[in-house]
C-alpha positions as CSV (number, residue, x, y, z in Angstrom):
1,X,-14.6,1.1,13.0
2,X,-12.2,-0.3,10.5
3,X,-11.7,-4.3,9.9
4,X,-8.6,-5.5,7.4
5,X,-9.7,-8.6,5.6
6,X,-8.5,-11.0,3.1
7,X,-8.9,-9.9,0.0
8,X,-12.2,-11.9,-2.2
9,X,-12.7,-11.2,-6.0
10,X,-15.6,-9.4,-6.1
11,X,-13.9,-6.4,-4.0
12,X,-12.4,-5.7,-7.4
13,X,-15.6,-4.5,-8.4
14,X,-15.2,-1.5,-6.0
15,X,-11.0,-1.0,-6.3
16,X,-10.5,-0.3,-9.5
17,X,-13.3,2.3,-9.9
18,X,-11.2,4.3,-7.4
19,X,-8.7,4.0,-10.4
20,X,-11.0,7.1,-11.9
21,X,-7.8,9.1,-13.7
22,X,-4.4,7.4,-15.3
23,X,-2.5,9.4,-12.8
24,X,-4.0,8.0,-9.6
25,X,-3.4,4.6,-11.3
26,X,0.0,5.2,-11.7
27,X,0.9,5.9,-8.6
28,X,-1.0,3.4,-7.1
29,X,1.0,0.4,-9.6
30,X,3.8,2.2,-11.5
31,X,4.1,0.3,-14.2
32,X,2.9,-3.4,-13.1
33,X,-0.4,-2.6,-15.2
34,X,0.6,-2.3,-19.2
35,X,-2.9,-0.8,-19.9
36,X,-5.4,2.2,-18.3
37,X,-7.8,1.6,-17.2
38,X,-7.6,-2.1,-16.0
39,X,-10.8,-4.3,-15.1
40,X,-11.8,-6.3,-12.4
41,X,-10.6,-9.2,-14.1
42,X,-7.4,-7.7,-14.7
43,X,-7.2,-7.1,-11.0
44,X,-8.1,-11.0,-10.1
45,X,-5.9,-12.2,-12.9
46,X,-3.0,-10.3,-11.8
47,X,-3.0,-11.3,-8.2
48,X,-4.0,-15.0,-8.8
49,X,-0.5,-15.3,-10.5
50,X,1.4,-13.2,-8.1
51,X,3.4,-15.6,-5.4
52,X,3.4,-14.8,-1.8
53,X,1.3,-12.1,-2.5
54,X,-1.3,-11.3,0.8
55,X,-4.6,-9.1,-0.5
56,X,-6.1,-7.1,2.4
57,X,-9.2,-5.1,2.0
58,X,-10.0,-2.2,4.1
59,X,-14.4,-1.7,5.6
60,X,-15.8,0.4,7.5
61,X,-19.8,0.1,8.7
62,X,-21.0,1.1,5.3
63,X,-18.0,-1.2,3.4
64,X,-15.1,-1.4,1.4
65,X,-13.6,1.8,1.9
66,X,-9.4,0.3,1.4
67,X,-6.8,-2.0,0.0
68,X,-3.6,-3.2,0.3
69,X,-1.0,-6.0,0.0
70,X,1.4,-7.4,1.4
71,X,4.4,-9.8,0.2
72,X,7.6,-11.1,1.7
73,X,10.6,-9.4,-0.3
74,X,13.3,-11.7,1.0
75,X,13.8,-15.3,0.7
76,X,14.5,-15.6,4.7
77,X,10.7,-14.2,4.7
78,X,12.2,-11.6,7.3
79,X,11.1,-8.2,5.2
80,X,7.2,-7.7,4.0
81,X,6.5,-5.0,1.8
82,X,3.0,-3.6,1.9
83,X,1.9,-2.1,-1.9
84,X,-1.0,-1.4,-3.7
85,X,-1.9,0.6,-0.9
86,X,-5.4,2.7,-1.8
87,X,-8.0,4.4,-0.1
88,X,-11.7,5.5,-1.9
89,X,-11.3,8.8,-3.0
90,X,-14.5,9.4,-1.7
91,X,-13.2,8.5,2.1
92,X,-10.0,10.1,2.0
93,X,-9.1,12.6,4.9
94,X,-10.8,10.5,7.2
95,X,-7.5,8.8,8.5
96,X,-8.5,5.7,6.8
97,X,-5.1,5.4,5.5
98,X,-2.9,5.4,8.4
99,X,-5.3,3.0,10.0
100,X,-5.3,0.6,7.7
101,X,-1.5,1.0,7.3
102,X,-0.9,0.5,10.9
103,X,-3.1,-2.5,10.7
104,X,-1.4,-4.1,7.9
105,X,2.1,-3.2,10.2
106,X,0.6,-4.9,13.0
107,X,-0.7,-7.9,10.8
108,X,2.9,-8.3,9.3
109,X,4.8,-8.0,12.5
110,X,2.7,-10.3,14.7
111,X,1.6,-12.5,12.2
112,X,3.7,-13.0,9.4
113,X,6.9,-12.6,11.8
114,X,8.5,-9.8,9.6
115,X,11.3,-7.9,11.0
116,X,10.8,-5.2,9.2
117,X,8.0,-3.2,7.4
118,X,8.4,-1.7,4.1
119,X,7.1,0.8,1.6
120,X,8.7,2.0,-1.9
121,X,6.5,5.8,-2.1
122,X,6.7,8.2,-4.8
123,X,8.0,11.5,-2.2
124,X,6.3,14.1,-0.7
125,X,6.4,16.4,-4.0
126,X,4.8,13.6,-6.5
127,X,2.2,12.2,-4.0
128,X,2.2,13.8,-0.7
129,X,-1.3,12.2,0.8
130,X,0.5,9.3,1.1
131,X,3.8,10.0,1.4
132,X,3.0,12.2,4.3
133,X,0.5,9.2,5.2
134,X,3.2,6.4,5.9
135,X,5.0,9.2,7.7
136,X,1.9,9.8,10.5
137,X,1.9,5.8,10.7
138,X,4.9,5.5,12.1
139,X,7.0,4.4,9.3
140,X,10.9,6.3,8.6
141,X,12.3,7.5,5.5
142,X,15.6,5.6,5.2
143,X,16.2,6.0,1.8
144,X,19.8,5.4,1.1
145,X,20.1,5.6,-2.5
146,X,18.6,7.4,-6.1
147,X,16.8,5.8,-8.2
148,X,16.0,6.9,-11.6
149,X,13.0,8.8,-11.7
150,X,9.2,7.4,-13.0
151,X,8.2,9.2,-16.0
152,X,4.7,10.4,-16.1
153,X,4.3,12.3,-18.8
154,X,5.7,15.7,-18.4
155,X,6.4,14.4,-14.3
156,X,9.4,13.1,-12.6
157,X,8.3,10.6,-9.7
158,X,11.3,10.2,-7.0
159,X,10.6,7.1,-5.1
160,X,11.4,7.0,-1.7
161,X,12.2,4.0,1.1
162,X,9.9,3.7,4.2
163,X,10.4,1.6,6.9
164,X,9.1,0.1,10.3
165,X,11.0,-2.0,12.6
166,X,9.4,-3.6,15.8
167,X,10.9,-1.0,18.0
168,X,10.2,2.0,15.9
169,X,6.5,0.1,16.2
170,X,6.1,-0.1,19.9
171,X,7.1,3.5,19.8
172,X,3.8,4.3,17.3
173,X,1.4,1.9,19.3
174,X,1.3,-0.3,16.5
175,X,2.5,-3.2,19.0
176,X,2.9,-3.5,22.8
């Protein structure tokens, strides 16, 4: 069974060892890291200073197998924005993802009151587990603009706008 947490420091330990290849890392944070790789520190420093920034970790029976966060993205705190979003390499293909996504979605809407749930993905061509993962959770693409791409070396990341309102989550059976 999977629980969503608070984040604590020490889950650090175990997050950014997922982090194994520069790629993976940046998809996971774009650019919001200068350096690969980053430390646990680095982790704890970087969200210590973050405002109305929510750390969630992801266990199962044997632990930490997720992480996420969440942060409001308007000033009416109306819109929360889940990011960071990572599963163990080691656990994917378990559905562990769209669990803990729905959770987070669940957590936002009944909880932090949001009106809407959102997620800025790289498409279905630069990182398709997840991409196609927000999908199977429920969320829409609604993207309604282009941005400029995310250079990764010799790759051309095309980001992409999912979404969940409350109605498109009582549809999913993310909320009554």
């Amino acid at each position: 069974m999977l629980t969503l947490r608070p984040y604590k420091d020490y889950d650090a330990d175990s997050i950014v060892e997922w982090l194994d290849d520069e790629r993976t890392f940046r998809l996971w944070c774009t650019n919001k890291y200068s350096d690969y790789p980053i430390t646990p520190d680095d982790m704890n420093d970087f969200y210590h200073v973050m405002e109305c920034l929510y750390p969630m970790t992801a266990e199962d029976d044997e632990g930490i197998v997720g992480h996420l966060a969440l942060r409001y993205v308007n000033r009416g705190h109306t819109d929360v924005l889940l990011t960071y979003v990572i599963i163990d390499s080691e656990k994917r293909g378990r559905g562990y993802g769209k669990e803990m996504v729905r959770m987070a979605a669940k957590f936002a809407l009944e909880f932090m009151n949001a009106q809407k749930v959102c997620i800025s993905a790289f498409d279905g061509n630069s990182n398709p587990a997840a991409y196609f993962c927000y999908l199977a959770a429920g969320f829409r693409d609604v993207t309604d603009w282009i941005f400029q791409p995310y250079i990764y070396k010799d790759e051309e990341w095309y980001h992409r706008k999912l979404e969940l309102e409350p109605e498109w989550a009582r549809e999913a059976g993310i909320i009554p």
